[in-house]
KOLMAR-610024 format. One record per residue (C-alpha): residue in one letter; y, x, z. Coordinates in nm, 2 decimals. Last residue first. Example, Ala and Ser with C-alpha at 12.3 -4.5 7.8 and 13.67 -1.06 7.14 Angstrom:
<lummar><res>s</res><v>-0.11</v><u>1.37</u><w>0.71</w></lummar>
<lummar><res>a</res><v>-0.45</v><u>1.23</u><w>0.78</w></lummar>
REM end
This chain:
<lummar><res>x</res><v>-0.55</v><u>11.36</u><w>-5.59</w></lummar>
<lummar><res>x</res><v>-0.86</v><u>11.29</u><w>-5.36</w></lummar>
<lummar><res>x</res><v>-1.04</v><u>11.51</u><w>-5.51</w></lummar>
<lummar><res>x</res><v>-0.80</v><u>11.82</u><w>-5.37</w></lummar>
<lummar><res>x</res><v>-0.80</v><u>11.61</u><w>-5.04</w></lummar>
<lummar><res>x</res><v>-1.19</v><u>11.64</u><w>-5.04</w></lummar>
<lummar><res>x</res><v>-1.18</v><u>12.00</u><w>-5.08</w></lummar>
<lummar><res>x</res><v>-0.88</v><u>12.06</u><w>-4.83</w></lummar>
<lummar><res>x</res><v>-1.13</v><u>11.87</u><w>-4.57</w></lummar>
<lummar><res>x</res><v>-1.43</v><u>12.08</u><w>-4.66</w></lummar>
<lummar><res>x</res><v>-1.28</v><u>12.43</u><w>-4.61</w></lummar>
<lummar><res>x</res><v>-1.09</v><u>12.35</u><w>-4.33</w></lummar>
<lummar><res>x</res><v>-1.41</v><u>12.23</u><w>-4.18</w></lummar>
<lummar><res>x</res><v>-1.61</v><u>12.58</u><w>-4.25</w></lummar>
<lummar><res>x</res><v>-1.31</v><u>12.76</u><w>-4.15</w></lummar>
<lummar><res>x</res><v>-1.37</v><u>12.60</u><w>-3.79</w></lummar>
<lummar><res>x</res><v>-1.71</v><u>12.67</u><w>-3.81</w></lummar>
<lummar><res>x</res><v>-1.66</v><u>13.01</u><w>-3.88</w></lummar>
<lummar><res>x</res><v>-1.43</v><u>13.03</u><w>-3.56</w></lummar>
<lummar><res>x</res><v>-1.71</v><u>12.86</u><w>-3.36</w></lummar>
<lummar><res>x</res><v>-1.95</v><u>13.09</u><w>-3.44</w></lummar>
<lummar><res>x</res><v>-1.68</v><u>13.41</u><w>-3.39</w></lummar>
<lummar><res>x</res><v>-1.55</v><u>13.29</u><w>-3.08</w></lummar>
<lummar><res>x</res><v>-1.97</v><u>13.16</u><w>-2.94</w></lummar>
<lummar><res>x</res><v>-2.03</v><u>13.54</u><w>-3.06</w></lummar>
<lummar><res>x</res><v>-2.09</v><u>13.67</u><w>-2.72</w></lummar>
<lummar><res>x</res><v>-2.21</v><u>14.01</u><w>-2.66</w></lummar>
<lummar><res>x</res><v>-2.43</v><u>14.14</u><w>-2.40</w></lummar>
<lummar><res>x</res><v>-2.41</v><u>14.36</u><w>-2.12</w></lummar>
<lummar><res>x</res><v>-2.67</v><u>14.36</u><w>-1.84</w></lummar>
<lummar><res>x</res><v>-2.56</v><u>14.41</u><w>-1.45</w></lummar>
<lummar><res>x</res><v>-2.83</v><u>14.49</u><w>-1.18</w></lummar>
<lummar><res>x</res><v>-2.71</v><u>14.28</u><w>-0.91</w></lummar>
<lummar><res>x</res><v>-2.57</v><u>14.45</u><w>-0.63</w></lummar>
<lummar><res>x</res><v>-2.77</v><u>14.42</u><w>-0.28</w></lummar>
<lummar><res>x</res><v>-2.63</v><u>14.38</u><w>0.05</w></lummar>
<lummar><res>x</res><v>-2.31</v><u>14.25</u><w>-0.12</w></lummar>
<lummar><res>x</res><v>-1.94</v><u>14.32</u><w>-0.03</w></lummar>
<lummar><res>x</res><v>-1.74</v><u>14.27</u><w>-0.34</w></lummar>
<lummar><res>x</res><v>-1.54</v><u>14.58</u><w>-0.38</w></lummar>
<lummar><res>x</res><v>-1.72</v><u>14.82</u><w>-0.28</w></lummar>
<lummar><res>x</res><v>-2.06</v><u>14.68</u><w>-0.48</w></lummar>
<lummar><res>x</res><v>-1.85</v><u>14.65</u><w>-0.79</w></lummar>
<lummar><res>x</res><v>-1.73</v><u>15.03</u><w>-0.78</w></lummar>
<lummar><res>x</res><v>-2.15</v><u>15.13</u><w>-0.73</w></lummar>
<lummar><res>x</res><v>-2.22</v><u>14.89</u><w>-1.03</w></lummar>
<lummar><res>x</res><v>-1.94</v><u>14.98</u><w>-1.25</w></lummar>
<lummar><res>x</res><v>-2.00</v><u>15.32</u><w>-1.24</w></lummar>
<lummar><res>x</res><v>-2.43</v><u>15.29</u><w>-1.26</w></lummar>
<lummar><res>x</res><v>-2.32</v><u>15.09</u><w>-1.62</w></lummar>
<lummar><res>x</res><v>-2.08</v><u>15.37</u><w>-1.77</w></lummar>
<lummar><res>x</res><v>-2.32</v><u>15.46</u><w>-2.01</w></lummar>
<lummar><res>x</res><v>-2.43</v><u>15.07</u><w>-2.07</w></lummar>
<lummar><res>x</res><v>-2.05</v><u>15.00</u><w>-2.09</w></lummar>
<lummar><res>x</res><v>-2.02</v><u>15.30</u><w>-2.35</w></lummar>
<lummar><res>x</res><v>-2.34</v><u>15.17</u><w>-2.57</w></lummar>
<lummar><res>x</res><v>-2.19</v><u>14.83</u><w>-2.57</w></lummar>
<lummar><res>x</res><v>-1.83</v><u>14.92</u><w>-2.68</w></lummar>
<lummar><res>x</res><v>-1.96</v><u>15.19</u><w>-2.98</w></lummar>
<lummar><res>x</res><v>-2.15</v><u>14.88</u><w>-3.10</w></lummar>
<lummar><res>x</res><v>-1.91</v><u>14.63</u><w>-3.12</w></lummar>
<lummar><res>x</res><v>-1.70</v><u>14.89</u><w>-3.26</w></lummar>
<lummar><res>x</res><v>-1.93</v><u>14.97</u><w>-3.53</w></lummar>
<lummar><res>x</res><v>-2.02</v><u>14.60</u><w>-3.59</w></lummar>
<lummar><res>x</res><v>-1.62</v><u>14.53</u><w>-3.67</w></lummar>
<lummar><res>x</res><v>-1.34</v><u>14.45</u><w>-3.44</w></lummar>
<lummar><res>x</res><v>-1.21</v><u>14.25</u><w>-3.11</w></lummar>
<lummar><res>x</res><v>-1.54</v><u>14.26</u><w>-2.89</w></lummar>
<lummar><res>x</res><v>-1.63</v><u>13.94</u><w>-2.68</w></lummar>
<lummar><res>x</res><v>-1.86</v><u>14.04</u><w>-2.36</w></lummar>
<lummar><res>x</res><v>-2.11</v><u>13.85</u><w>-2.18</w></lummar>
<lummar><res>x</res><v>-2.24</v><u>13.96</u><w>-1.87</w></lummar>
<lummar><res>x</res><v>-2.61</v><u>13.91</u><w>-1.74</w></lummar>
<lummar><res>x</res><v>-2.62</v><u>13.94</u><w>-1.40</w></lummar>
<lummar><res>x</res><v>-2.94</v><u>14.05</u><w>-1.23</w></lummar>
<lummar><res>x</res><v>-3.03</v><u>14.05</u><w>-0.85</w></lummar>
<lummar><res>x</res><v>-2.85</v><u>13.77</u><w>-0.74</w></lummar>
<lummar><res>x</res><v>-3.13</v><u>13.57</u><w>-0.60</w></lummar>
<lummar><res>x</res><v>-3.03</v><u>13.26</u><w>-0.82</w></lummar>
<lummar><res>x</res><v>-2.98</v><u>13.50</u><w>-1.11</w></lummar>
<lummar><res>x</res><v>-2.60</v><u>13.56</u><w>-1.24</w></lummar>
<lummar><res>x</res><v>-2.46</v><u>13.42</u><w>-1.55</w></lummar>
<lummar><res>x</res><v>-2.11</v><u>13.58</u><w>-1.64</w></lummar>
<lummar><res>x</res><v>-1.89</v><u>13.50</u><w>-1.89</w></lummar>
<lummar><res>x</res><v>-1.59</v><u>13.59</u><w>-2.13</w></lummar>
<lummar><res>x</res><v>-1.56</v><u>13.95</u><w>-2.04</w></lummar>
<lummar><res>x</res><v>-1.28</v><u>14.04</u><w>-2.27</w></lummar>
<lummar><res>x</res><v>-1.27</v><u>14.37</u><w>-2.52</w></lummar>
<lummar><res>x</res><v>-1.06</v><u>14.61</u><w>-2.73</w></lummar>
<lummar><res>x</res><v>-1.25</v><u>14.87</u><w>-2.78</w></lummar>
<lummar><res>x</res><v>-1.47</v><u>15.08</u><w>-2.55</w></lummar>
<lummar><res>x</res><v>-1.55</v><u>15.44</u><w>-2.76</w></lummar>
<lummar><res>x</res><v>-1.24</v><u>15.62</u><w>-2.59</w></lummar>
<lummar><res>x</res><v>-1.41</v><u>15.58</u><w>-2.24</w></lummar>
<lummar><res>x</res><v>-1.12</v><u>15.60</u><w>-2.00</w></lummar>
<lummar><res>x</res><v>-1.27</v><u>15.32</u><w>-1.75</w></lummar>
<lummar><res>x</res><v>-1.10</v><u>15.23</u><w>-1.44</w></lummar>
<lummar><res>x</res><v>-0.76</v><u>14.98</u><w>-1.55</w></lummar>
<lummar><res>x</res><v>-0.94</v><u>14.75</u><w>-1.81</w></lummar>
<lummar><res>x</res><v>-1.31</v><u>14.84</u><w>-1.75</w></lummar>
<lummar><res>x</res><v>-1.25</v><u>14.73</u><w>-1.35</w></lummar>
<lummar><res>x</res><v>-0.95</v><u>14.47</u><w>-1.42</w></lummar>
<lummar><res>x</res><v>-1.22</v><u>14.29</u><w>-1.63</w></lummar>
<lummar><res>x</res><v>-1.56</v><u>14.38</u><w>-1.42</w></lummar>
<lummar><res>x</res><v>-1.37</v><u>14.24</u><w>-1.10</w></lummar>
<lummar><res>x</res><v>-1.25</v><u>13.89</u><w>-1.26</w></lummar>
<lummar><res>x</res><v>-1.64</v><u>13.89</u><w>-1.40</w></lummar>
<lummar><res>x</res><v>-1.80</v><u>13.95</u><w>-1.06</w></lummar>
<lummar><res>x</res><v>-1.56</v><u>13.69</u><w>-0.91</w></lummar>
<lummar><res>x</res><v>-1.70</v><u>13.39</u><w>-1.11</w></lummar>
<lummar><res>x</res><v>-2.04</v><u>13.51</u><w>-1.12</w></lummar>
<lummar><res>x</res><v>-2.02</v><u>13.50</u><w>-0.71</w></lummar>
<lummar><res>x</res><v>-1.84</v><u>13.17</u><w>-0.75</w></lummar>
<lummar><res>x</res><v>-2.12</v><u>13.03</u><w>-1.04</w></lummar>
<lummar><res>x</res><v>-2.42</v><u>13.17</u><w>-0.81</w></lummar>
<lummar><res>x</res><v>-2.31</v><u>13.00</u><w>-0.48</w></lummar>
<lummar><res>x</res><v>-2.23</v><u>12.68</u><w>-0.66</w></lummar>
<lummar><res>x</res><v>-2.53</v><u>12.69</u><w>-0.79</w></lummar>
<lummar><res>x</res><v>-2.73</v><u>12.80</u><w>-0.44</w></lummar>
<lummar><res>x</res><v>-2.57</v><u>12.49</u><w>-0.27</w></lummar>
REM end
């Protein structure tokens, strides 16, 4: 029961944190960004939220540093809206699953149009 506890609560901690840094936050520095997951502790004390960034290492960068400014914000707004006693402490990560499994796509292209070229 605690699993399926911790994936809804994870569930509706990332919906939140999306419309939250979409529609609340005015940093200049946060790109272009999705929440892709959320992993949240079996006591719910710390989530861990993984974030994909559209652009370059810079941007990555500028993204991460102005969530973990803007990190009590988020907090204190996600505690009003979802109605815990405690709010987990929330960690910001990225997530290059797209990127890895975008280079392993291109990897595969790669090595079926060189065996069709030999195969000519």
């Amino acid at each position: 029961m605690a699993k399926i506890r911790t994936g809804r609560v994870g569930e509706q901690i990332k919906k939140e944190l999306s419309l939250l840094i979409q529609t609340e936050l005015k940093d200049p520095r946060i790109g272009f960004l999705t929440v892709t997951g959320v992993d949240v502790t079996n006591d719910l004390s710390l989530a861990k939220v993984y974030l994909s960034v559209l652009g370059d290492e810079e941007a990555r960068e500028n993204s991460l540093k102005a969530l973990d400014k803007a990190n009590g914000y988020l907090r204190s707004e996600l505690g009003k809206r979802i109605r815990f006693r405690h709010t987990p402490e929330l960690v910001f990560k990225l997530d290059t699953s797209i990127e890895y499994g975008s280079r392993i796509e291109r990897l595969l292209n790669d090595v079926r149009d060189g065996n069709e070229s030999h195969d000519k």
